[in-house]
Backbone as a printed PyTorch tensor [residue, N CA C, xyz], in Angstrom:
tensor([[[  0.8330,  -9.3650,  -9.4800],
         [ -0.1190, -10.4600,  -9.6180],
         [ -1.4710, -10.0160,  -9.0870]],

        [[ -2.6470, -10.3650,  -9.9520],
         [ -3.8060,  -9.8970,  -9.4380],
         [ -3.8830, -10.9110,  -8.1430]],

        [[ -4.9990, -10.0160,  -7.4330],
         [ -5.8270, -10.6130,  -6.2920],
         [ -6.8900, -11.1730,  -6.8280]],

        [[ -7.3090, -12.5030,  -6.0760],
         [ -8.2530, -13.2610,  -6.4570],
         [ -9.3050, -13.2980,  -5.8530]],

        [[ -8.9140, -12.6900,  -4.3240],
         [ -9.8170, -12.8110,  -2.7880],
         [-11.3420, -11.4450,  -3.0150]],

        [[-11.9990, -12.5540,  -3.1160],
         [-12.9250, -11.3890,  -2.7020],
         [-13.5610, -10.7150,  -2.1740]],

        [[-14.7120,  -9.7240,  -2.1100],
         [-14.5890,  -9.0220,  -1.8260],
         [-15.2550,  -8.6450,  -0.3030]],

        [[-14.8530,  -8.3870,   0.6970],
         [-15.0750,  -8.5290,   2.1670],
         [-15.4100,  -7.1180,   3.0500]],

        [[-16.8500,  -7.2140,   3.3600],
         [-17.7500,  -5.6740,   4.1420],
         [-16.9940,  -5.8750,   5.6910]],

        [[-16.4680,  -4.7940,   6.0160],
         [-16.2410,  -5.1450,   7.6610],
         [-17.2520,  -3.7630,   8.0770]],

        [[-18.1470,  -3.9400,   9.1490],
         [-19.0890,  -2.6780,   9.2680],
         [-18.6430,  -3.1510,  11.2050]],

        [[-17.7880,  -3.7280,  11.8520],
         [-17.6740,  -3.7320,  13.0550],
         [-15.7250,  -3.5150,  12.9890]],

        [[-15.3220,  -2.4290,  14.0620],
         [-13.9210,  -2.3380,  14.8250],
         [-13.2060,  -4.0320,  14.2320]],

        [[-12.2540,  -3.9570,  13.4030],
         [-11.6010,  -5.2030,  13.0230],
         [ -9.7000,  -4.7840,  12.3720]],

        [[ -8.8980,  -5.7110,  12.3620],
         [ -8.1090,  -5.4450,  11.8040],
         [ -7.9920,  -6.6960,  11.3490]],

        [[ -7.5280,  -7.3130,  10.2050],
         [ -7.3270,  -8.5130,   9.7490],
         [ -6.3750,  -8.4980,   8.7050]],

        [[ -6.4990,  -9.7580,   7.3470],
         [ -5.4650,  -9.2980,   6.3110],
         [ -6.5220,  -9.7530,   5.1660]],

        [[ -6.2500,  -8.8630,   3.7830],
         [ -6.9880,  -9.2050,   2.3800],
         [ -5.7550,  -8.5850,   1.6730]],

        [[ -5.2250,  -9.2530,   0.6880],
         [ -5.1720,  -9.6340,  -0.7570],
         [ -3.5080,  -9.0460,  -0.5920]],

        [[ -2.9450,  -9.4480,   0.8390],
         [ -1.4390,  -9.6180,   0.8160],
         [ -1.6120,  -7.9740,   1.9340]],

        [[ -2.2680,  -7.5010,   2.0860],
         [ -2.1500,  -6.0270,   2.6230],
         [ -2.8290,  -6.2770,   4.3700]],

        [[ -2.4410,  -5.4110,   5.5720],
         [ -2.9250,  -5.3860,   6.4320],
         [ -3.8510,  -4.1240,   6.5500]],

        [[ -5.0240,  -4.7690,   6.9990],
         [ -6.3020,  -3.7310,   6.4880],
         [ -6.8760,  -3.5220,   8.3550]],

        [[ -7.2770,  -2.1030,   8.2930],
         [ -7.9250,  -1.8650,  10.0390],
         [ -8.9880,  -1.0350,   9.9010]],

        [[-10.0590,  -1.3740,  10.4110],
         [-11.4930,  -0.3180,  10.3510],
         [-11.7620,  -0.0960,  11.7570]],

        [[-11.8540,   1.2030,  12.0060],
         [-12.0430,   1.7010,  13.3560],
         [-12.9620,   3.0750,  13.1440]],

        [[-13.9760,   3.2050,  14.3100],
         [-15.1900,   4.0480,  14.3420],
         [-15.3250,   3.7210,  15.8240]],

        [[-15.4540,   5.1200,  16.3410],
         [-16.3040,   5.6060,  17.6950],
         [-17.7140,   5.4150,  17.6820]],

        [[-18.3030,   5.9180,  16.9660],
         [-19.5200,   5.8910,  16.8000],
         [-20.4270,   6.9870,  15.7410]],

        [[-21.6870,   6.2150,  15.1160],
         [-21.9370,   6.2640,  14.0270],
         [-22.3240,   5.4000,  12.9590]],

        [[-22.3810,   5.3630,  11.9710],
         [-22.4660,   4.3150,  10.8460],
         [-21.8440,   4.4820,   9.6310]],

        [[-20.9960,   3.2000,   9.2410],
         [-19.8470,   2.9760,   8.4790],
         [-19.2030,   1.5620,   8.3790]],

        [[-19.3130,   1.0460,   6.7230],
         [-18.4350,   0.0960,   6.4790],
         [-17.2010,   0.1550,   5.6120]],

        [[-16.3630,  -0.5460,   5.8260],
         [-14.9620,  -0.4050,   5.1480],
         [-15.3780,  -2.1720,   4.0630]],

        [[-15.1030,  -1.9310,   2.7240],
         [-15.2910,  -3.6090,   1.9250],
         [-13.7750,  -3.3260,   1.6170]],

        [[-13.1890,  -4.1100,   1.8790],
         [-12.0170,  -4.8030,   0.8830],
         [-12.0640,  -5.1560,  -0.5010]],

        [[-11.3910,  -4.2910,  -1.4470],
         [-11.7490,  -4.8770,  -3.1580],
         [-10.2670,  -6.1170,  -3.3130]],

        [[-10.3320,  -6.4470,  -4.4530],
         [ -9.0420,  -6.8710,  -4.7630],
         [ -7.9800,  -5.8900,  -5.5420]],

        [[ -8.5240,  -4.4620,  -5.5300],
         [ -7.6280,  -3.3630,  -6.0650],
         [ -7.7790,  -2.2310,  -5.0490]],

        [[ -8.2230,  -2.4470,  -3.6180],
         [ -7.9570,  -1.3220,  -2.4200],
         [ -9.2490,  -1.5820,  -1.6560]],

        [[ -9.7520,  -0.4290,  -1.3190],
         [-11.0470,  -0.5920,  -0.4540],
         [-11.8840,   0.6200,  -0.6410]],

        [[-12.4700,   0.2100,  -0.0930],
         [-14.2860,   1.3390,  -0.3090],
         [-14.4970,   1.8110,   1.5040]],

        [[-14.8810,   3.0190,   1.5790],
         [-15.5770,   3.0920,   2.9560],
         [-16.4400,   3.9140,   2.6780]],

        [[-17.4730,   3.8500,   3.0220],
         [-18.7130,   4.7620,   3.2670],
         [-18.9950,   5.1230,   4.8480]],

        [[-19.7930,   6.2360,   5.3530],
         [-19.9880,   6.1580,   6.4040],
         [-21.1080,   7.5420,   6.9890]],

        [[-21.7440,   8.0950,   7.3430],
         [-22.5820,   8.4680,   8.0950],
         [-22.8330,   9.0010,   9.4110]],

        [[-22.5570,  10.3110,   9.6240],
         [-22.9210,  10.9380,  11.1100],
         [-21.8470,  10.4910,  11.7820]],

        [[-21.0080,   9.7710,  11.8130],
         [-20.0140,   9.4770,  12.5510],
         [-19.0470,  10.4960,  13.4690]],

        [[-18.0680,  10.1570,  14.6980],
         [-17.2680,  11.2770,  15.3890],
         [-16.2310,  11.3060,  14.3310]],

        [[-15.8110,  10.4170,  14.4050],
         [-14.4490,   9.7340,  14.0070],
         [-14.6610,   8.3040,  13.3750]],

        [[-14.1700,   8.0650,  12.3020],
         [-13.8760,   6.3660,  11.7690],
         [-12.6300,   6.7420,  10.6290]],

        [[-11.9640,   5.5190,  10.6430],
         [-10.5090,   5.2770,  10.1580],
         [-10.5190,   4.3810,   9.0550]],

        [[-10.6360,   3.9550,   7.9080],
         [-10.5840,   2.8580,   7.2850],
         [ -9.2460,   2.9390,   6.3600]],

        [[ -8.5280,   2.0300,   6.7370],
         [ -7.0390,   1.9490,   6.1640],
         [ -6.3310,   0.5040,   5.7850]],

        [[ -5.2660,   0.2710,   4.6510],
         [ -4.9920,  -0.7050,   4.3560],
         [ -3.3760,  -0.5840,   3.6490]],

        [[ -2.6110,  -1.0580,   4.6390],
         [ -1.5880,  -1.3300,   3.6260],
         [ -0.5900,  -1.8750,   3.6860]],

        [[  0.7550,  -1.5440,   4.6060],
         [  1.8640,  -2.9870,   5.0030],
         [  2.3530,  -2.7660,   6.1440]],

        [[  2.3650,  -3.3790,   6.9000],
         [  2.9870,  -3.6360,   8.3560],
         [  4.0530,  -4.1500,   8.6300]],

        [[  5.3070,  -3.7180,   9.4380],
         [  5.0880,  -2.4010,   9.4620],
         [  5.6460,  -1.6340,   8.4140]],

        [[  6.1680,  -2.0840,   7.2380],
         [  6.0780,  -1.2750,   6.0960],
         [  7.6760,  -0.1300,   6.2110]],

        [[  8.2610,  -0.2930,   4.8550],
         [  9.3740,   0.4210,   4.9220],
         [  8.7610,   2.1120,   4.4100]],

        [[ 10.1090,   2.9890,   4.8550],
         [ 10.2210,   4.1690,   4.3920],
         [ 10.2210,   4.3560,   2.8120]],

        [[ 11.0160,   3.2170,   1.8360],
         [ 11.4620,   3.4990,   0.5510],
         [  9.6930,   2.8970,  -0.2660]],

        [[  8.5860,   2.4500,   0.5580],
         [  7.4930,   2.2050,   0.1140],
         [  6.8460,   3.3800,  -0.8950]],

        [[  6.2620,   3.3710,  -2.0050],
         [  5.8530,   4.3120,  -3.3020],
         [  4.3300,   3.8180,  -3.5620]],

        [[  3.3860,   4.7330,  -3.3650],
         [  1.8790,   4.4970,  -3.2080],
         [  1.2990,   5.3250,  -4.7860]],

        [[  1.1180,   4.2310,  -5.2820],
         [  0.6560,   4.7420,  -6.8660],
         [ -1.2150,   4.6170,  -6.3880]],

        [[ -2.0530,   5.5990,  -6.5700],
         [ -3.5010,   5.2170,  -5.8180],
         [ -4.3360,   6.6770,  -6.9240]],

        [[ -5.4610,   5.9150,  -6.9850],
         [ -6.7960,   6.5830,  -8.1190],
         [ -7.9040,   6.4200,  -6.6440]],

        [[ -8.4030,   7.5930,  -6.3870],
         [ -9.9440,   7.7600,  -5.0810],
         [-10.8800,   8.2030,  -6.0700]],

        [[-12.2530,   7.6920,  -6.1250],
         [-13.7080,   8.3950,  -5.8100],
         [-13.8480,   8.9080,  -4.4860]],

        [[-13.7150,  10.2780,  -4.3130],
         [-13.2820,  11.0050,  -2.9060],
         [-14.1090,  11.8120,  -3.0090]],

        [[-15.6080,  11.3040,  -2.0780],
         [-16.7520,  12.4570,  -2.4160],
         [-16.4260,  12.5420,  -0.5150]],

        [[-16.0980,  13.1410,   0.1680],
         [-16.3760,  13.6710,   1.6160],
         [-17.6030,  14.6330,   1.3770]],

        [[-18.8110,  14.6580,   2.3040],
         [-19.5600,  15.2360,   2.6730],
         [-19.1980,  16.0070,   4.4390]],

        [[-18.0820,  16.7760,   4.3990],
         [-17.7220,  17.5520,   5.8750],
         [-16.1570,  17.1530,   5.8020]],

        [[-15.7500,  17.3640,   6.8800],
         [-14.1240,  16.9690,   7.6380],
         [-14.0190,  15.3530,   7.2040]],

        [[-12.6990,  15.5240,   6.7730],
         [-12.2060,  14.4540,   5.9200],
         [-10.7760,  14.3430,   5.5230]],

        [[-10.2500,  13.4660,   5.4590],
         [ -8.6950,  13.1730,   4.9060],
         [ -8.8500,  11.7150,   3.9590]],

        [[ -7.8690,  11.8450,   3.2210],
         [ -7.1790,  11.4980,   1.7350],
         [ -5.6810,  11.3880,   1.6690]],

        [[ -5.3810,  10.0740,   2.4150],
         [ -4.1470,   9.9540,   3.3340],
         [ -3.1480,   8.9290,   3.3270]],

        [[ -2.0340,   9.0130,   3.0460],
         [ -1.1310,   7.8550,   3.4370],
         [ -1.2050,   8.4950,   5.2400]],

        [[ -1.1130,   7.0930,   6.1060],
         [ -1.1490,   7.3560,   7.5340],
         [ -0.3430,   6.0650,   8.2640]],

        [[  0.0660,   6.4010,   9.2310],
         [  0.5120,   5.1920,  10.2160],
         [  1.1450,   5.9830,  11.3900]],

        [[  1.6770,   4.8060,  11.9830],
         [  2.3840,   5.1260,  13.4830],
         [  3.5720,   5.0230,  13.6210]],

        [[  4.2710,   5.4720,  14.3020],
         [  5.6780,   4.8330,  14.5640],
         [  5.9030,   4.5350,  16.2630]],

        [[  7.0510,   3.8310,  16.5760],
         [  6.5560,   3.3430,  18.1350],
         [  8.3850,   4.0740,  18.3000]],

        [[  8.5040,   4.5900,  19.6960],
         [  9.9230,   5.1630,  20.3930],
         [ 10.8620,   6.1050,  19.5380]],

        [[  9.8680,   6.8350,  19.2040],
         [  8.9800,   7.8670,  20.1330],
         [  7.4960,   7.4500,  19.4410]],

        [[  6.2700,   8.0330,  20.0820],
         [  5.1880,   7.1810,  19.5220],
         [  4.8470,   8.3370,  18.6680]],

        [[  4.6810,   8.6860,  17.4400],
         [  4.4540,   9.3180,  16.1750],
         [  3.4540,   9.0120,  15.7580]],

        [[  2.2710,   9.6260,  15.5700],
         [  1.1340,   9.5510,  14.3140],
         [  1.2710,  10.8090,  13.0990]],

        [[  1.3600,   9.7580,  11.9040],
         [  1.7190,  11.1080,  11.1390],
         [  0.7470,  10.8720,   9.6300]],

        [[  0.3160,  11.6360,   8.8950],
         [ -0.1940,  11.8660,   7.5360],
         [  0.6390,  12.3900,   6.4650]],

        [[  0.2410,  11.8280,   5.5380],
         [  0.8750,  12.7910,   4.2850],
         [ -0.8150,  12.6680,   3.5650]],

        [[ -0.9690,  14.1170,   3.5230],
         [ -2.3410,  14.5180,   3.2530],
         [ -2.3640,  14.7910,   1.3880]],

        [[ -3.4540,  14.0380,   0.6810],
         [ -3.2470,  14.7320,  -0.7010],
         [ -4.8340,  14.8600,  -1.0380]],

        [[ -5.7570,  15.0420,  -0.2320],
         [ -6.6520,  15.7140,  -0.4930],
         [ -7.7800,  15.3970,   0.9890]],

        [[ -9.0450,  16.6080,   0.9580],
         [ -9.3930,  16.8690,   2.5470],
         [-11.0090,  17.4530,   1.9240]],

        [[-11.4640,  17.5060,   3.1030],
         [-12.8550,  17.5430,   3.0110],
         [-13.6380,  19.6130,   2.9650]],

        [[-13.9830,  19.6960,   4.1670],
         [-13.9520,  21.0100,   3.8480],
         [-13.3890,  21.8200,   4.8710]],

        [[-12.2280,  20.9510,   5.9900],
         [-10.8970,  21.5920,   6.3050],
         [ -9.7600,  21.1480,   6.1570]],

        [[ -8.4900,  21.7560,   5.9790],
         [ -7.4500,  21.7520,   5.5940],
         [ -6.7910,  21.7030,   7.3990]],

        [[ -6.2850,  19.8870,   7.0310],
         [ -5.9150,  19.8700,   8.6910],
         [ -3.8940,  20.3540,   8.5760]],

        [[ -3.7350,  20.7500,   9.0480],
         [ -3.9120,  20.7420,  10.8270],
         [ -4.4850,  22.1190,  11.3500]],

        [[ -4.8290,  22.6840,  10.4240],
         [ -5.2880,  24.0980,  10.7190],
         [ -4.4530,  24.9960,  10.8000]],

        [[ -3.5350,  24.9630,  10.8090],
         [ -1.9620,  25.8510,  10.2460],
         [ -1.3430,  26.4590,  11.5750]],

        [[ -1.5120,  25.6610,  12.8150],
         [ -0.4740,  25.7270,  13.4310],
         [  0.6120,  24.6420,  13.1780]],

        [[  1.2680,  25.0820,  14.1570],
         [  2.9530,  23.9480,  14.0080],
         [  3.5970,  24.1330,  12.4670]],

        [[  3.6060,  25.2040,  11.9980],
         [  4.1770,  24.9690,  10.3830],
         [  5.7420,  24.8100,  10.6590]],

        [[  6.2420,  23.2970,   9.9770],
         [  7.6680,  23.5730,  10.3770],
         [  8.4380,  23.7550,   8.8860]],

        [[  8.1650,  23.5490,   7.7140],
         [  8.6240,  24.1720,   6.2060],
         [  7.6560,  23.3650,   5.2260]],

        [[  8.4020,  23.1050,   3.9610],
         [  7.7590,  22.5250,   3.1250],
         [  8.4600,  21.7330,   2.2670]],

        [[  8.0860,  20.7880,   1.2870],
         [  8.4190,  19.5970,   0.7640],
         [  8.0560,  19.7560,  -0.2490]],

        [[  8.7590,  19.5100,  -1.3190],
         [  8.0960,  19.3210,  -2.8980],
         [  8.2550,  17.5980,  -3.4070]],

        [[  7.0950,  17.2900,  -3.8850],
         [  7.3800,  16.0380,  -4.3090],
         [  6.6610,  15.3810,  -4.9570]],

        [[  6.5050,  14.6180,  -5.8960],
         [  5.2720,  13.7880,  -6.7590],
         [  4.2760,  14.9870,  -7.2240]],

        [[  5.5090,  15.9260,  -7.6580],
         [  4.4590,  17.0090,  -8.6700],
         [  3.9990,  18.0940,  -8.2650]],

        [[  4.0610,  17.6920,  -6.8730],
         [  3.6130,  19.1430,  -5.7010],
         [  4.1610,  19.6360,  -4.5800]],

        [[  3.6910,  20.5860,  -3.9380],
         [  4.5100,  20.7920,  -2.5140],
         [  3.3700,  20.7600,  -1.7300]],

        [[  3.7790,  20.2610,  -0.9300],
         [  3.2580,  20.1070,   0.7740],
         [  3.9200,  20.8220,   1.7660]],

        [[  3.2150,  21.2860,   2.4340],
         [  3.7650,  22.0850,   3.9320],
         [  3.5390,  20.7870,   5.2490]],

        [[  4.1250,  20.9570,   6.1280],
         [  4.8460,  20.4420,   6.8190],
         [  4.2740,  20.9610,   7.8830]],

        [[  3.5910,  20.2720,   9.1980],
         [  3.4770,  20.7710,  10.3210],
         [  3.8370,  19.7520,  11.3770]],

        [[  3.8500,  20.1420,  12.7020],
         [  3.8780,  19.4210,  13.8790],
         [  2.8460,  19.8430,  14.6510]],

        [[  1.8830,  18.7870,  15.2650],
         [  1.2600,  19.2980,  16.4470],
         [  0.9770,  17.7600,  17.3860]],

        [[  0.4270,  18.6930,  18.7630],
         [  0.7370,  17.7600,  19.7830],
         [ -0.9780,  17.2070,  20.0380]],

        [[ -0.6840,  16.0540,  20.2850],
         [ -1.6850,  15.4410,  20.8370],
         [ -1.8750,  14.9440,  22.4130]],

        [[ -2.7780,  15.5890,  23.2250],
         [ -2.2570,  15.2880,  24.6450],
         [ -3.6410,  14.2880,  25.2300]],

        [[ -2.8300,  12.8860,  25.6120],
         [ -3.7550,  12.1150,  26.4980],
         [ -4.9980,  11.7210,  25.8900]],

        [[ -4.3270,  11.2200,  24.3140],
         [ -5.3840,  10.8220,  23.1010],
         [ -5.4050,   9.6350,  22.5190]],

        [[ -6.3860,   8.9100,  22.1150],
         [ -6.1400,   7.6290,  21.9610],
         [ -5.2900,   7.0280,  20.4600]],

        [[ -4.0740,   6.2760,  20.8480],
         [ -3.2520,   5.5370,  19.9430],
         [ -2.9720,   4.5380,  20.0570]],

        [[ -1.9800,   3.8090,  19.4700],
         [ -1.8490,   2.4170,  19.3870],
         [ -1.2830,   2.0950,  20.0510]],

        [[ -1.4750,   2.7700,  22.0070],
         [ -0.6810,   2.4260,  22.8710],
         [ -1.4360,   2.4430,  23.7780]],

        [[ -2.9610,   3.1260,  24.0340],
         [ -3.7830,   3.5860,  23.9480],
         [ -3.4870,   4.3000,  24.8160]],

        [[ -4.3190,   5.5690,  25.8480],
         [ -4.1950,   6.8820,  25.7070],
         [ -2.9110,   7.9030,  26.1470]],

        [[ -2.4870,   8.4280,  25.2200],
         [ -0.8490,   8.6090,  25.0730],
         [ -1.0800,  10.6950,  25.0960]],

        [[ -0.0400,  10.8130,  25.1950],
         [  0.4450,  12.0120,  24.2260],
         [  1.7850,  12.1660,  23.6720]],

        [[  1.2720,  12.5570,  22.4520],
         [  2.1000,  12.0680,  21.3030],
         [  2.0530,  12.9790,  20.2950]],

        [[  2.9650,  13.2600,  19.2480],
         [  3.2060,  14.0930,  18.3230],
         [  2.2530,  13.5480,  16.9190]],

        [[  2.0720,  14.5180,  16.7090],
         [  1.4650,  14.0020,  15.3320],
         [  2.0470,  14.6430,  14.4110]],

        [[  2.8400,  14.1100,  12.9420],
         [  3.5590,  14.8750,  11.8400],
         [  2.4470,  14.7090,  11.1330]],

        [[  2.9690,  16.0720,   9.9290],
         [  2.0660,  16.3320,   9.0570],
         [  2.8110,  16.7690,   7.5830]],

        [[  2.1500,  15.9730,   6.7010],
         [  2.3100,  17.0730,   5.2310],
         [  1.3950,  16.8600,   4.4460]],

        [[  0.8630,  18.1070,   4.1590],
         [ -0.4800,  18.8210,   3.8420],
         [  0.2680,  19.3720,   2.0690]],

        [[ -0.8760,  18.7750,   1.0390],
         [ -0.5290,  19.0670,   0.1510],
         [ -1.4810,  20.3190,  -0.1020]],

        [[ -0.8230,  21.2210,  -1.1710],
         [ -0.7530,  22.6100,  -1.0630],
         [ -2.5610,  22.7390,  -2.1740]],

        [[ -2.6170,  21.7760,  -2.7390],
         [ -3.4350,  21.4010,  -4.1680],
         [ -3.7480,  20.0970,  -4.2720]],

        [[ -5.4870,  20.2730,  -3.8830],
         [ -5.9140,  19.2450,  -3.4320],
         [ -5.5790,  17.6350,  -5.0830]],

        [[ -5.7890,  16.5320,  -4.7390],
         [ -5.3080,  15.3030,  -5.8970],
         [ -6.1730,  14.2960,  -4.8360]],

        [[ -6.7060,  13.9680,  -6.1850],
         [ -7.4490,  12.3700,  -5.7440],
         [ -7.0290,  11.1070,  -6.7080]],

        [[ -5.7160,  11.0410,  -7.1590],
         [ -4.9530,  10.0850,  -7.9490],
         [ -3.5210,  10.4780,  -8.1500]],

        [[ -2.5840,   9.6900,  -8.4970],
         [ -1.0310,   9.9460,  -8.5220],
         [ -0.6790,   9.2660,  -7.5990]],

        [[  1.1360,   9.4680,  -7.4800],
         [  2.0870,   8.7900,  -6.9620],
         [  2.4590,   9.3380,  -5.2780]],

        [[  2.7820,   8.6170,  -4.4910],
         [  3.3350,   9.4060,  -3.1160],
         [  4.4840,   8.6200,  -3.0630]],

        [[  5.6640,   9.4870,  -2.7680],
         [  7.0770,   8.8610,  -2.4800],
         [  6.8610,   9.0270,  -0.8590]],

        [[  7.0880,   7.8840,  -0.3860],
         [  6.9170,   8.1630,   1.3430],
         [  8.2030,   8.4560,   1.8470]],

        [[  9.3870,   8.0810,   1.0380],
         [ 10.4760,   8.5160,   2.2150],
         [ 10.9580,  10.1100,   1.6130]],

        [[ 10.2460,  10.8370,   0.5260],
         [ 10.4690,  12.0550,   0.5790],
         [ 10.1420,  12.8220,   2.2210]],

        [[  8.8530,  12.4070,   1.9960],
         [  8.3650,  13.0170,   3.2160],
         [  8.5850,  12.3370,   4.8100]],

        [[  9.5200,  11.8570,   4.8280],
         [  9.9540,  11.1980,   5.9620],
         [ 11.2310,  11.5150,   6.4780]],

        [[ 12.0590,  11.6430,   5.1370],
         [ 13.1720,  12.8630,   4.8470],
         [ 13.0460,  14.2410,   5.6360]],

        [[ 11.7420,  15.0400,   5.4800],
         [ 11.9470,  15.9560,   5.0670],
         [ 11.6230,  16.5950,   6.3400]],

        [[ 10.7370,  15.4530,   6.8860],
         [ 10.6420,  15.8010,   7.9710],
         [ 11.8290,  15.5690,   9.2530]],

        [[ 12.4780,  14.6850,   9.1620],
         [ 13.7720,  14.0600,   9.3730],
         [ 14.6620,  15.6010,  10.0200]],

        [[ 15.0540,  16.8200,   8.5560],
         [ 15.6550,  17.2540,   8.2580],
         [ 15.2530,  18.7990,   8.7670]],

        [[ 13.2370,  18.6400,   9.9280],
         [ 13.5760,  19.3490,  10.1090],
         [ 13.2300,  19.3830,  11.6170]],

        [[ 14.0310,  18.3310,  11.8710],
         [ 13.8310,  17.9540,  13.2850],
         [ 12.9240,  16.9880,  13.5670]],

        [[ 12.3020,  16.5700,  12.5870],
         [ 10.9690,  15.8800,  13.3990],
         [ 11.4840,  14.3560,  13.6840]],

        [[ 11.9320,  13.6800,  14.9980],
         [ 11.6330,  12.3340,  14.5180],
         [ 11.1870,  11.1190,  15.0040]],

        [[ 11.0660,  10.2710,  13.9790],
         [ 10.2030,   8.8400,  13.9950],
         [ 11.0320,   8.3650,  14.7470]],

        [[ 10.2250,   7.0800,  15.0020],
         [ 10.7920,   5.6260,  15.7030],
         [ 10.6430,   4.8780,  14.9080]],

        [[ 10.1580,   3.4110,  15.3810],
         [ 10.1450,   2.7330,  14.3540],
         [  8.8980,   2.3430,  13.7160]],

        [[  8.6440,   1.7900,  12.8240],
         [  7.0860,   2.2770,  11.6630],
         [  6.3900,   0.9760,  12.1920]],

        [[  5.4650,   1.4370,  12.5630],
         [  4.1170,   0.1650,  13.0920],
         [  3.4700,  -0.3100,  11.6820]],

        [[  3.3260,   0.9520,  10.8010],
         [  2.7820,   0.6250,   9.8220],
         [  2.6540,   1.9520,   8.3740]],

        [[  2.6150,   1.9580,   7.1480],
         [  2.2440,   2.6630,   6.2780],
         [  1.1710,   2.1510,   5.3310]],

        [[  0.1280,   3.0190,   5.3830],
         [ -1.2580,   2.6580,   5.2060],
         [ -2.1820,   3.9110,   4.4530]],

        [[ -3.1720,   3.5460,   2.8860],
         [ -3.7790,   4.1630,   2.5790],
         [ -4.7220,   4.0500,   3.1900]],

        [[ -5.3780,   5.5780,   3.7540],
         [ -6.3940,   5.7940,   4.5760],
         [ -7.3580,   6.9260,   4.2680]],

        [[ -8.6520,   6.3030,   4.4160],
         [ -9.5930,   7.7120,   4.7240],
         [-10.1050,   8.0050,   5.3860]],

        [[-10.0780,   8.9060,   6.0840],
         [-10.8300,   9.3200,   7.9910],
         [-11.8010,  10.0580,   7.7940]],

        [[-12.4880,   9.7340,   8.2810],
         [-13.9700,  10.7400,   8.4520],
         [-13.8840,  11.2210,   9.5670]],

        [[-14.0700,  12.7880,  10.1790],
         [-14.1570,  13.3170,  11.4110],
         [-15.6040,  13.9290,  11.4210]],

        [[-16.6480,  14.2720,  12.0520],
         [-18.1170,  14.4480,  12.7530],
         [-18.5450,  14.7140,  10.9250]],

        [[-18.7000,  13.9720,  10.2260],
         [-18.9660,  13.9760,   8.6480],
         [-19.8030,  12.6320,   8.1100]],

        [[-20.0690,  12.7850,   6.6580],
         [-20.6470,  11.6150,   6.0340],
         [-19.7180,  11.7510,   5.0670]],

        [[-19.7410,  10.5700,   3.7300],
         [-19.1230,  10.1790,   2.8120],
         [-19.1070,   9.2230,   2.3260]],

        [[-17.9880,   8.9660,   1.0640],
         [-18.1400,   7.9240,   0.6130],
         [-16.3600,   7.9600,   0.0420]],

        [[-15.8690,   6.7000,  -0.2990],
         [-14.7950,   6.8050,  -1.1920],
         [-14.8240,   5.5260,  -1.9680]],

        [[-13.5960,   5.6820,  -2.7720],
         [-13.4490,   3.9620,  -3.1380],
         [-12.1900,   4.3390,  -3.6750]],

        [[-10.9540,   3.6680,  -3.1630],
         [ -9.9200,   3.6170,  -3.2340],
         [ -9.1950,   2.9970,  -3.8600]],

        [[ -8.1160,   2.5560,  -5.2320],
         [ -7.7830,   1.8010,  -6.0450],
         [ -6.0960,   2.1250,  -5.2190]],

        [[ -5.3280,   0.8910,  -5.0640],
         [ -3.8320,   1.4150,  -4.3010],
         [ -2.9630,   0.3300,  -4.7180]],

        [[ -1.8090,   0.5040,  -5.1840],
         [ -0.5270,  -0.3290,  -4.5570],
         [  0.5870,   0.1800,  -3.9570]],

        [[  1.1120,  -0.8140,  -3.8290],
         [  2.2530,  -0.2500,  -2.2750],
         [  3.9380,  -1.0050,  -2.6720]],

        [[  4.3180,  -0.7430,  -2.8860],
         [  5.8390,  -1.3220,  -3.1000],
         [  6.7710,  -0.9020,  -3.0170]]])
């Protein structure tokens, strides 16, 4: 069923809800707004450290399938991301399908690789120590799968990669949330994101 709600600029730290989805815009500092469409969201942003603009179900199952089309112009460090958290053990993890002009995690922690929705992704682990999360300042693991060939449209099966990581030791708790996201790290940009989630 289409969305009817329209269309809503958040340019201040907010989490709220639009068009059945839980949507969160977060920035350190810099300049950047996240709009809510009734077919995903837009973020632009500017000089920024860090900003997060993400939207999708809380806390959202594993068997969730992200069919999503980006205008994915990053100007610097950037991700093109299904993202969320998981809580016991506290987990931040990505499934990366396209990046700015580095390829995170930088290729430590490689723990194998995943084929799935057409491509393979490699697989990393790395640690985050005494960094801010949704617990706030934690240290905590962060999972990763990094697609091999960058895509700014297509399908993501999330419990491939939840599997796979599963299988090779890595694991979750329980899911705070699964969420299309685009992060800007010390960069400018722009996107506009078309998504569903089911």
């Amino acid at each position: 069923m289409a969305c009817t709600e329209g269309d809503a600029k958040i340019c201040d730290n907010k989490t709220g809800q639009h068009c059945g989805y839980t949507y969160e815009y977060w920035k350190d500092n810099g300049s950047g707004c996240l709009v809510n469409t009734n077919e995903g969201f837009s973020v632009d942003w500017s000089n920024i450290n860090n900003l997060l603009g993400r939207k999708g179900i809380r806390p959202g199952t594993k068997d969730l399938v992200v069919t999503y089309d980006a205008d994915y112009q990053p100007n610097g460090n950037s991700y093109l991301t299904i993202y969320g958290w998981t809580k016991n053990p506290l987990v931040e993890y990505y499934i990366v399908d396209s990046w700015g002009n580095w390829r995170p995690p930088g290729g430590e922690g490689k723990m194998g690789t995943v084929n799935s929705d057409g491509g393979t992704y490699d697989i990393y682990r790395t640690q985050r120590v005494n960094q801010p999360s949704i617990e706030g300042n934690k240290t905590f693991y962060q999972f990763w799968s990094v697609r091999t060939q960058k895509r700014t449209s297509g399908t993501i099966t999330v419990a491939n990669h939840f599997d796979a990581w599963q299988k090779a030791g890595m694991s979750m708790g329980s899911l705070y949330e699964v969420s299309m996201t685009v992060e800007g790290y010390q960069s400018s940009g722009k996107a506009n994101v078309k998504f569903s989630m089911e």
